[in-house]
N, C-alpha and C positions, 0 to 999 in steps of 0.2 A: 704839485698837482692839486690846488684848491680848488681850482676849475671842477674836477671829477663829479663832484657832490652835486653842486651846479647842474650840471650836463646830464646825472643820471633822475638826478628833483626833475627836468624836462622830459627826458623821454620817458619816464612811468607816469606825466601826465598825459603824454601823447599816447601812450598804450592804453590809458581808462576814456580817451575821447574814442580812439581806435575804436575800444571795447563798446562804449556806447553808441557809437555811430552803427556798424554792424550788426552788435546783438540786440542791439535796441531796436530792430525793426522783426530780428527774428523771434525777439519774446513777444513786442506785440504783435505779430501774426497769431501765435500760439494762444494767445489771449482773445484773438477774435474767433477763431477756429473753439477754442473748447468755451468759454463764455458768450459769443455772440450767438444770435438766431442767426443760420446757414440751413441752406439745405446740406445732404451729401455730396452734391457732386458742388457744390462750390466750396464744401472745406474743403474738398481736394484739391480744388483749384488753387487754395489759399497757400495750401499747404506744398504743391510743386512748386512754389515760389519760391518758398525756401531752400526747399529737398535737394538741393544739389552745395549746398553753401553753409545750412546752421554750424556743422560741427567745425566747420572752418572758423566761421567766428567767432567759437568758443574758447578757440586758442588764445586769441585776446587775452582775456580773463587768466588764462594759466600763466601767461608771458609777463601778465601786468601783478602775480600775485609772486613768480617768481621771481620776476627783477627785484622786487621788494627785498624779499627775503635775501639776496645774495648781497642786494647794495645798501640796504639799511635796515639790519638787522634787528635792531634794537626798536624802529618804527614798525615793523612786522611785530615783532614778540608782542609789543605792551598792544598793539591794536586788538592782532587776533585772539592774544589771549582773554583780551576785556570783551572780546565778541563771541567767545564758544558758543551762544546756544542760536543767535540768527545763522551765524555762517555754518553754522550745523545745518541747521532747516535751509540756509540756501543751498547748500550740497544735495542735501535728499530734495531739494525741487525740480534740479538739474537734474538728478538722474531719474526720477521718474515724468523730465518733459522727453529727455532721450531717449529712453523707451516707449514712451506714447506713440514719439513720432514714427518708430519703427515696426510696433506693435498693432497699432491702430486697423493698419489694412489688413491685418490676418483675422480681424475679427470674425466670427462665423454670424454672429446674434447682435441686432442691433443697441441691447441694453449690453454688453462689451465693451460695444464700440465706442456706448453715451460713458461709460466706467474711463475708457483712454484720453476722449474729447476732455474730461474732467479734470486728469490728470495732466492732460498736455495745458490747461488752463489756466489748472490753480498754479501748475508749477511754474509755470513762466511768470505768473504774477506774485509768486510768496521771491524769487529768483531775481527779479525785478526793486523789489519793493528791499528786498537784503540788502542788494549790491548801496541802492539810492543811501539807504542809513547810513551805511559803513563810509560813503566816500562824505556823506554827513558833516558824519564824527569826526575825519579823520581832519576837517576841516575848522569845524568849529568847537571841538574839544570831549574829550572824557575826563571825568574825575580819578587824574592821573596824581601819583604821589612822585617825590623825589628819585624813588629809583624806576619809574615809569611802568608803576604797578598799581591797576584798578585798584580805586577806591571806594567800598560800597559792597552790596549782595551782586548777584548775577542778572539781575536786574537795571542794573544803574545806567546802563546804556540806553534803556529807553524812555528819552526824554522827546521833548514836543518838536523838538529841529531833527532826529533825527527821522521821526514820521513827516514833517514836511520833505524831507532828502527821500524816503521811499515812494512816497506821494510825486513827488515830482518826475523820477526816474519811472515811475508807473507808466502815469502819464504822458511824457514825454514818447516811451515806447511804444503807447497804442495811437498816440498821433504819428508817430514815424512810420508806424507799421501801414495807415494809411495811405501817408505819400505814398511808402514803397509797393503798396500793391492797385496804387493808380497806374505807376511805371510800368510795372509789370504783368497786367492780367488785362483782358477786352472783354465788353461785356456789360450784362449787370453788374459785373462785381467792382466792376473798375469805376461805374455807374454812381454805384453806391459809396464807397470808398471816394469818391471826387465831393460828393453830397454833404459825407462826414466831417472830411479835412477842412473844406472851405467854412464849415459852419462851427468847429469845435478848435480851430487853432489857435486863438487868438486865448481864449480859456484856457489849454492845456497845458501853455507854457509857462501860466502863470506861477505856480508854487515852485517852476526852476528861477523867474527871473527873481522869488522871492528869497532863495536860498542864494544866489547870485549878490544879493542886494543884502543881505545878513552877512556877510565873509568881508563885503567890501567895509561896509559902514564900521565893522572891525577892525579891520586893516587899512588904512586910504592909501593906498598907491594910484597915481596919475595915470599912470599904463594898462593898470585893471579899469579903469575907469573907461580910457580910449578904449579898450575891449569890447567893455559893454555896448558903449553906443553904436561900435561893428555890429555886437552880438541883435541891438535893434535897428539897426540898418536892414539886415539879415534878415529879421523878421519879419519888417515890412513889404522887402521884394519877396517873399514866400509868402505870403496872404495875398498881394497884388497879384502876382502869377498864377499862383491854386486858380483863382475866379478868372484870370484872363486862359485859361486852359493850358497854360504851358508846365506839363507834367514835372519834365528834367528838370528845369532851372529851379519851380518851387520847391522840390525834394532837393537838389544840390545847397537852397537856399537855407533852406532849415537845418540840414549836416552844418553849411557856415556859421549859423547862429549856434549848435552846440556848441562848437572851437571855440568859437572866439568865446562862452559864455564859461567853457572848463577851464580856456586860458585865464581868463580875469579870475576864475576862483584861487588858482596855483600860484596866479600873480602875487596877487591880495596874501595868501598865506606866505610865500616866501620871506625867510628862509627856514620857517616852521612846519615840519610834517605832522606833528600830533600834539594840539593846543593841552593843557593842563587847565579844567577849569578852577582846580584851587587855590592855583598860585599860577602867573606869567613864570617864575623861576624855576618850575617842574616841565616847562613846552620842550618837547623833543625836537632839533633842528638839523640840518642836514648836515652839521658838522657833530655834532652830538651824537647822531643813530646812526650814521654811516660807517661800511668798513673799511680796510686798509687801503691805502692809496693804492697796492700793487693791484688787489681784488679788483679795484672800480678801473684800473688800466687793463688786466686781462678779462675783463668784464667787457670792455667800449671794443677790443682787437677782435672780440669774438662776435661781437653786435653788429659792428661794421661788415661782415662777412655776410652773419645768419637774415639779419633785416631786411635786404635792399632783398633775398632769396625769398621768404615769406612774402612782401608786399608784390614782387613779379610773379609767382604762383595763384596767389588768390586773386591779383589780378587779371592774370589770364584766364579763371574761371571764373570770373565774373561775365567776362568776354563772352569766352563761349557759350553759357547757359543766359545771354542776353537779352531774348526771344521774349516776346509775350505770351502767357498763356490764356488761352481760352476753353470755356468748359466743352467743348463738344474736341478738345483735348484729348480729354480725360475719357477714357474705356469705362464701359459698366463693369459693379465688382463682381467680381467670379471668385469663387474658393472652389477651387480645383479638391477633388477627391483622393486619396493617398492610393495607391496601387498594392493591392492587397494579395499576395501570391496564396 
């Protein structure tokens, strides 16, 4: 069963594209909503986009943190353990964009509501900016020791490639978040948002094709390489399209440029999931951190089942809430008064 290691190195990169693809547009929405100037009724607008879907693609993230941990245990231990204090702050970002987004309408007082807009903001951006480091690091190394334990204070993971890796995942999700609420809303906003994407895409990509282009000149594999030039293939039918007004294909087009751009990074690193920058002899690899061949076989029995269930559920509600929204949508707020016997 060598294969196993193999097979699962692929699908927990296929669950961090997953993760980026979906929650990359519902953090930048989040991001435009509590950072952008909006009126109210169009963060509403902004915000029904998601409303029916964010908590779905948060699963992502839990799928791609627990396969981790069940199938390479040892690439989970030394990562997170060298990352306690961002993946802390990413935790409390997610739960207080999770509550924003729930929160927000009950507001009574508009300085509340500016307190939720804030919090649904920053957290999608400090949530955003975590994730981009960590998949960074996990690529281009920490100052890991022989038994794949940080080397350094609590600090040592913050080096200048992993701020390029948050910067780029930043990024990436407030131009995604664009496309996706061109798709999705009529209107000014859709107006606006068509304005934005065609004039800021070409820019936005740039600190991924640069983390893209640091992994590779690392690694040279010939397959990472044919990736890339999908990954800009991909890019220039989504800038061509954004400006020829074809909403779908240029947001389908930019999802293909993520793929093909995580696949060339996964490529390039294979078959090393967590580099050692103090020595090549300390990189943790997928024969090294993985667990028993029985684990990664009732691991793949139980995948085969649960996966193809997930991908036809969210697909389905993708489906149904596939509508556009428009502000005259959206109801005026009303806060209803509690009934007082």
């Amino acid at each position: 069963m060598d294969w196993l290691p193999a097979l699962w190195f692929i699908l927990i990169a296929v669950l961090w594209c997953g993760y980026l693809f979906l929650e990359g547009f519902d953090l930048g929405v989040g991001m435009l909503i509590g950072l952008g100037r909006n009126s109210e009724k169009r963060k509403r607008v902004l915000l029904n986009t998601i409303g029916p879907v964010w908590d779905g693609n948060e699963v992502w993230l839990l799928t791609a943190g627990g396969a981790t941990f069940a199938a390479f245990p040892h690439w989970y231990a030394s990562l997170f353990s060298a990352l306690y204090i961002p993946l802390t702050l990413v935790l409390v970002a997610l739960i207080f964009r999770a509550v924003s987004i729930e929160y927000r309408g009950k507001a009574k007082t508009e300085r509340s509501r500016k307190l939720w807009d804030a919090a649904l903001g920053y957290g999608s951006l400090v949530a955003a900016f975590g994730v981009g480091a960590m998949l960074a690091l996990t690529t281009l190394g920490l100052p890991l020791n022989e038994n794949g334990d940080r080397v350094g204070g609590p600090f040592a993971w913050l080096t200048w490639y992993a701020v390029l890796g948050g910067v780029a995942v930043v990024a990436f999700c407030w131009i995604h978040a664009l496309a996706f609420v061109r798709l999705k809303t009529d209107g000014p906003v859709r107006e606006r948002a068509g304005r934005l994407f065609t004039r800021w895409l070409p820019l936005a990509v740039l600190p991924l094709v640069a983390w893209v282009l640091m992994v590779l000149l690392d690694n040279d594999s010939a397959v990472a390489w044919a990736l890339l030039a999908a990954a800009a293939l991909a890019l220039v039918v989504s800038i061509v399209t954004a400006r020829a007004g074809r909403e779908g294909v240029s947001f389908i087009a930019l999802g293909v440029m993520l793929a093909a751009g995580v696949a060339a990074i996964f490529t390039a690193a294979f078959p090393v999931v967590l580099p050692s920058t103090l020595d090549p002899a300390f990189d943790l690899t997928i024969y090294t951190a993985s667990s028993s061949a029985y684990t990664l076989k009732l691991m793949s029995i139980v995948a085969a089942f649960g996966v193809p269930l997930v991908l036809a559920y969210q697909s389905w509600s993708y489906w149904v809430f596939r509508k556009r929204v428009k502000e005259e949508h959206i109801p005026e707020a009303h806060h209803p008064e509690p009934i007082v016997k």
